[in-house]
N, C-alpha and C positions, 0 to 999 in steps of 0.2 A: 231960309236956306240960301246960300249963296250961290251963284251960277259963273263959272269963267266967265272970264272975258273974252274978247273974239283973238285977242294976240294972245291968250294963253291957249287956245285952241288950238290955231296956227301953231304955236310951241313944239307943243305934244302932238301933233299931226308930224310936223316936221320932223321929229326925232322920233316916231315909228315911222317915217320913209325911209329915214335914211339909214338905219338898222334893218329895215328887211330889203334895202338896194345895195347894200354891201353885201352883206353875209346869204340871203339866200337865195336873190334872183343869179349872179353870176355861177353856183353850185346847179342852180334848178337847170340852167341853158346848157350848162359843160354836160350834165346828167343826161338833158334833151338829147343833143348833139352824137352823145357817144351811144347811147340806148337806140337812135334811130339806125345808125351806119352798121353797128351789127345786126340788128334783125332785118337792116340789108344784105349779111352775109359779107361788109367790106371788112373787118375783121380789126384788130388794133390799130392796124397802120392806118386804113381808111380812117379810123378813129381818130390819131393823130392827124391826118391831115385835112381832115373838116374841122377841128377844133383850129387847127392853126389858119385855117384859109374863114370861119364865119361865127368862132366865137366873142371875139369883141364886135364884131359887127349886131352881133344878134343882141350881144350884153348891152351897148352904147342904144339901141331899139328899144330894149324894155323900158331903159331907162328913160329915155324922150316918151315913152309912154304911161310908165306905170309912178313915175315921179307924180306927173299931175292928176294923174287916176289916182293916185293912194290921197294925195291932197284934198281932192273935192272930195272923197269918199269920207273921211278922218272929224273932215271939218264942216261939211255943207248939207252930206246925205244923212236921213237920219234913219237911226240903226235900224231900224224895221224895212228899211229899201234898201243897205249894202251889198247885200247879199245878189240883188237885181242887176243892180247898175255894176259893180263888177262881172258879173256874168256878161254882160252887155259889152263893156269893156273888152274884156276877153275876147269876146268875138274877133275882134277887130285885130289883138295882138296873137290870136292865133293865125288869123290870114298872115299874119307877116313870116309868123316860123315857120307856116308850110310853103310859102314863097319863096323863104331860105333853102328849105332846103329841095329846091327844084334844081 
């Protein structure tokens, strides 16, 4: 049975980062963003203007985070502890969304 290589790992790590850092963390943050402001009662507008004043801030965040998180997870953790260390993970990138949105 043959087993990758450590650069065809890297490969395929790489190209599921950057398919779920395009398409779904920037949808998951605007989602964030706009779900939070109304069940503060700030209503569309408040919606629009926290998307325009902490949405690339918050998107350019995950990415300096969940780039090298999706990385070690993909390539280094083995499946039976992803589930851990992203949780772990998390932790750390959810103190930053609720720092945002202070």
């Amino acid at each position: 049975m043959a087993t990758a290589s450590r650069m065809q790992v890297l490969q395929m790590a790489g190209r599921k980062v950057i398919i779920d850092q395009l398409t779904a963390s920037p949808v998951f943050l605007g989602s964030f963003l706009m779900f939070t402001q109304l069940m503060d009662g700030h209503g569309l507008a408040g919606c629009q203007l926290k998307l325009e004043r902490d949405w690339w801030t918050m998107v350019k965040g995950g990415w300096s985070c969940w780039v090298i998180g999706h990385l070690v997870s993909f390539s280094v953790v083995p499946v039976h502890w992803r589930v851990l260390y992203i949780n772990i993970v998390s932790i750390g990138f959810g103190t930053f969304m609720s720092k945002m949105m202070v």
